[in-house]
C-alpha positions in Angstrom: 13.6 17.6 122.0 16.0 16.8 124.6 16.7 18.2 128.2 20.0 20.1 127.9 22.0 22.6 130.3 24.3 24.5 128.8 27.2 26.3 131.0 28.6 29.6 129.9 31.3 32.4 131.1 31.9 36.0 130.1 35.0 36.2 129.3 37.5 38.7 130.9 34.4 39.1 133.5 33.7 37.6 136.8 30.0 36.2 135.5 28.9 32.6 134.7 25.9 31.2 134.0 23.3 28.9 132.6 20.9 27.8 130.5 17.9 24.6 130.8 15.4 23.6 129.4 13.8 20.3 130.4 10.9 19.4 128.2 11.4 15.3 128.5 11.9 15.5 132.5 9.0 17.4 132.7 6.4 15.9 130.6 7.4 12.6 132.6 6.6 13.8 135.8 3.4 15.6 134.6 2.6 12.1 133.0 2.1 10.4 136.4 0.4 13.4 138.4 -2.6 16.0 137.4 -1.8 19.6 139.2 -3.6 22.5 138.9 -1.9 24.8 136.2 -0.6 27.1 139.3 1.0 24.2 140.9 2.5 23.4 137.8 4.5 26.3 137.5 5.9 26.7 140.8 6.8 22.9 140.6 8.4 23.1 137.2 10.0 26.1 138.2 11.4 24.8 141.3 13.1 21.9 138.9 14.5 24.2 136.7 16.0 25.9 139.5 17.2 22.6 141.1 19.1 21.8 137.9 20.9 25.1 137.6 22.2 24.7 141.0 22.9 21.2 140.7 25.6 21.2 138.1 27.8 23.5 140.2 27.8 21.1 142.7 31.1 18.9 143.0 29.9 16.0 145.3 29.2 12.8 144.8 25.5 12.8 146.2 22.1 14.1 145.6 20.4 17.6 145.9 16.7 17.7 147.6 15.1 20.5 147.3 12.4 21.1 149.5 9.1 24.0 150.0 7.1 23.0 153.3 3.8 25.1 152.6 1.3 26.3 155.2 -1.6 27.2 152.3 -2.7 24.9 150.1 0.4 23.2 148.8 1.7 21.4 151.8 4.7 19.9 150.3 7.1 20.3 146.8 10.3 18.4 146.6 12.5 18.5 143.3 15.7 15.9 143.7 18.5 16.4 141.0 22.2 14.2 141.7 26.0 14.9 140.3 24.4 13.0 136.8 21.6 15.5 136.8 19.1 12.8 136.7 15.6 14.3 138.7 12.4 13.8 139.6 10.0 15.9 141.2 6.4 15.7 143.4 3.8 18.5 145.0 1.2 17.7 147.5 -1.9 19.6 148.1 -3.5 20.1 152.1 -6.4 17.4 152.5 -9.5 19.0 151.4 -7.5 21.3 149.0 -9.2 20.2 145.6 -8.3 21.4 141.8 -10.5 23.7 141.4 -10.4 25.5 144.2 -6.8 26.7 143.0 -6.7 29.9 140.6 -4.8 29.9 137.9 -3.0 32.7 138.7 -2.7 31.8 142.4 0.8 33.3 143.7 3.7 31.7 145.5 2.4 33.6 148.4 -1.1 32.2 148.4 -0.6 28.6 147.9 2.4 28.1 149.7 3.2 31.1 152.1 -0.5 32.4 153.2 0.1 32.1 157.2 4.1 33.2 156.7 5.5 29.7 157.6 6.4 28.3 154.1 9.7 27.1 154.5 12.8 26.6 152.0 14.9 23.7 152.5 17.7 22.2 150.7 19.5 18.9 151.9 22.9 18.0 150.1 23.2 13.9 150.7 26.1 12.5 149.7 26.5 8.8 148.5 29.6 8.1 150.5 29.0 9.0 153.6 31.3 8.4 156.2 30.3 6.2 159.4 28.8 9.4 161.7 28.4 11.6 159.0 24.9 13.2 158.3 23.8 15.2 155.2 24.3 18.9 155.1 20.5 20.4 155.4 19.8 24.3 154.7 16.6 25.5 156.4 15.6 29.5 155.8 11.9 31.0 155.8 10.4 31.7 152.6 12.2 35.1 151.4 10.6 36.2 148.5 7.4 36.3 146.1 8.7 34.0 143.5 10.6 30.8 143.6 13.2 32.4 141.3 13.4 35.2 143.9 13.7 32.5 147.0 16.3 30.9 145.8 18.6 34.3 145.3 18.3 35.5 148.7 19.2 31.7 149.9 22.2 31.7 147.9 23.3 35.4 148.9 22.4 34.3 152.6 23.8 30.7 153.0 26.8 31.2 149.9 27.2 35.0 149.9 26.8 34.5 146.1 25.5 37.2 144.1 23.2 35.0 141.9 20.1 36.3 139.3 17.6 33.5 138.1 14.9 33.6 135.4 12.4 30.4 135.6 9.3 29.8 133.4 7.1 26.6 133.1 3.7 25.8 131.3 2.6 22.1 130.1 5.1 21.3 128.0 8.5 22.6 129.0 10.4 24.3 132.4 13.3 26.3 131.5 15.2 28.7 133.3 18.7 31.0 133.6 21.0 31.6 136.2 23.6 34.1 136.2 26.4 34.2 139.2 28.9 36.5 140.3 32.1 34.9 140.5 34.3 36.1 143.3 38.1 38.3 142.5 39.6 34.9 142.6 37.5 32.9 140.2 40.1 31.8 137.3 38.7 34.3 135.0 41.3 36.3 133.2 41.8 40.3 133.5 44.3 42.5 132.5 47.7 41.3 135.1 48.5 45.4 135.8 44.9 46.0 137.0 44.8 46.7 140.8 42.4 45.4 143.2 40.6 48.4 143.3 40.6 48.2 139.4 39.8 44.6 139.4 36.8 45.2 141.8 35.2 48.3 139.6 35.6 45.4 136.8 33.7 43.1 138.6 31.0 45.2 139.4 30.1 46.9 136.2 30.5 43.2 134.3 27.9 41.9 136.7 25.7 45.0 136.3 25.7 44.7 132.6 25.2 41.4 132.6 22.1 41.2 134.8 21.0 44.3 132.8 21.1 42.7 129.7 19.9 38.8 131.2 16.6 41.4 132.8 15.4 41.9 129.0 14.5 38.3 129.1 10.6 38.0 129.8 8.9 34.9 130.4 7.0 34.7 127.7 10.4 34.6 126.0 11.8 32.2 127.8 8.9 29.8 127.6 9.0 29.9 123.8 12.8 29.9 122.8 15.1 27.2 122.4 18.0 28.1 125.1 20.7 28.4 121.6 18.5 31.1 120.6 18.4 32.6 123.8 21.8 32.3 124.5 22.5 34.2 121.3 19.7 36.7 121.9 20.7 37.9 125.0 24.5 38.4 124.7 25.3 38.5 121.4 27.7 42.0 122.0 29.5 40.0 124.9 32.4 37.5 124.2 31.2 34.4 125.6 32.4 31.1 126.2 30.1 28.0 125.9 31.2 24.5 127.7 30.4 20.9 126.8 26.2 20.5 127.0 25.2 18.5 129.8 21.6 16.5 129.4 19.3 15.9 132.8 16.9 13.0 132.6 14.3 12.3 134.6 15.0 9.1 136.8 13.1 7.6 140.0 14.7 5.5 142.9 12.0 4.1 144.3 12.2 0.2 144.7 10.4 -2.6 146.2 13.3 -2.5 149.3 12.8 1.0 149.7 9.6 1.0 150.0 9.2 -2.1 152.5 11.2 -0.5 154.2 8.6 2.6 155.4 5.9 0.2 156.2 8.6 -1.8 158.9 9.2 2.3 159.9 5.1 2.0 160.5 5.5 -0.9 163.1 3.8 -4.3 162.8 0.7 -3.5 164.8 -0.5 -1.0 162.3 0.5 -3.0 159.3 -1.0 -5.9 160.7 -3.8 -3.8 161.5 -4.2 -2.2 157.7 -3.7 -5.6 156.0 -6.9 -6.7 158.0 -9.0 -3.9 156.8 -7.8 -3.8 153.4 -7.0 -7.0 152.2 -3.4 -6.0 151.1 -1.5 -3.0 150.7 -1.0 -0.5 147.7 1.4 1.9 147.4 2.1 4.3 144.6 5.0 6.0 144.4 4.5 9.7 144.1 7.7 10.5 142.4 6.9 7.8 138.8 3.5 6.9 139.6 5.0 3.0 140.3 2.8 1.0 142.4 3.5 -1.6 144.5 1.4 -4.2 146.6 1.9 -5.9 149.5 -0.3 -8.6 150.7 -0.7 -10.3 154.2 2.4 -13.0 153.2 5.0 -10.2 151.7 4.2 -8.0 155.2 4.3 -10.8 157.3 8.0 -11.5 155.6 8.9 -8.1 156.0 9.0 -8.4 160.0 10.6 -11.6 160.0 13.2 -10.9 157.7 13.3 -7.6 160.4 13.6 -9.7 163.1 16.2 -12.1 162.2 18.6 -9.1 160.8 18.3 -8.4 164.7 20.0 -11.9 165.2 16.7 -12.7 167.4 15.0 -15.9 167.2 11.4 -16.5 165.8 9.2 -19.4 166.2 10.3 -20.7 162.5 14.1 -20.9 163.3 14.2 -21.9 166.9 14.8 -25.0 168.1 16.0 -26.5 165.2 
């Protein structure tokens, strides 16, 4: 089965939405990490989520989504770009084992318990101009779920009325978003209607539609192919389906990228790690990569530093 999104409007109504399912994104970040089954969820969750959102994005960059945790998830980042390739990582507190999780542990116990959990988002483009930073979003947690989260962000940072349904287990993360457009969204109504008309319409097409989206339960939702669904759900409503998109799980880690962090470290304590251990090995935590650096390759890394800086070293000067 392949990851698919599939965009859809009601027509004559201000309402679009979406459909994901991401079974072969999923099972390749699960193949390089073991979470506890809670964990899972709210991670495969948060990548469903960071799909729907992603495709309404039209920039040339990447999407990071981010949950800073103050219970026993400290960190869960989903990244998703314009090409909806993604990848995805959770980090558990030091000392926080596997077992120690339940498997019905909430949102609020693993990630909210002292009421600092935080929700960020970071939109970072590709072609960024000389000053220009990324756009970065940062609200407390709002909400029991990460479906629930991520609707009062979008109502509070995009004054977007926006529903979402997300489910995850081992083998698939799906999930539905459905979005109020505003009066002036390109959707077609009758041309005599008045504003006052037009709005009534609005609101009782976004009602109905969120009525008949809140039949969906997550049992469903887990078990149905998103055609099925799609039918399902709104089979009385005249709906128009666009072109399928297909996300794909895809890392960007590199050899560069990651010398680069240890010259962020400083010399001293690489010099100082590379004594102790021998060399060093790193893993990626997005693909499970590794890579390993021994005294030569770190030594390299400060020189090549160094010259970049156009400052001599004892092997070019004098020459």
């Amino acid at each position: 089965m392949s990851d698919t999104l599939q965009k859809f409007m009601f027509e004559h109504a201000g309402v679009r939405g979406e459909l994901v399912e991401l079974p072969a994104t999923w099972q390749q970040i699960l193949s390089t990490q073991t979470y506890p089954a809670a964990v899972k969820t709210l991670l495969g969750e948060l990548l469903a989520a960071a799909a729907l959102l992603s495709s309404n994005l039209k920039f040339n960059g990447t999407m990071i989504m981010q949950i800073h945790g103050d219970g026993p998830i400290k960190l869960m980042v989903v990244e998703c770009d314009g090409d909806l390739n993604m990848r995805a990582t959770a980090k558990l507190r030091d000392g926080v084992t596997a077992s120690s999780i339940a498997d019905n542990a909430s949102l609020t116990e693993l990630i909210h318990a002292h009421g600092q959990g935080r929700f960020i988002i970071t939109l970072d483009p590709n072609d960024k101009m000389p000053g220009q930073h990324a756009y970065q979003g940062i609200v407390p947690l709002d909400g029991d779920s990460i479906a629930t989260v991520i609707e009062n962000y979008m109502m509070r940072s995009e004054q977007l009325d926006t529903k979402i349904w997300l489910a995850a287990n081992d083998q698939v993360a799906r999930g539905m978003l459905l979005q109020k457009l505003p009066m002036s969204g390109g959707y077609e109504t009758d041309p005599e209607m008045t504003p006052e008309a037009k709005a009534e319409h609005e609101t009782e097409s976004w009602n109905r539609a969120i009525s008949l989206g809140g039949t969906l339960k997550q049992e469903e939702l887990l078990s149905t192919d998103i055609d099925i669904l799609l039918h399902r759900l709104f089979w009385e409503e005249t709906i128009r389906v666009f072109e399928p998109q297909h996300p794909q799980f895809r890392c960007t880690c590199s050899r560069e990228k990651v010398g680069d962090m240890l010259k962020m470290l400083g010399q001293p304590e690489i010099n100082s790690a590379v004594a102790e251990l021998g060399k060093l090995d790193i893993n990626c935590d997005f693909c499970g990569k590794l890579y390993s650096f021994d005294p030569v390759d770190c030594t390299q890394l400060f020189i090549a530093a160094t010259l970049s800086d156009g400052i001599d070293t004892p092997s070019v000067s004098k020459h």
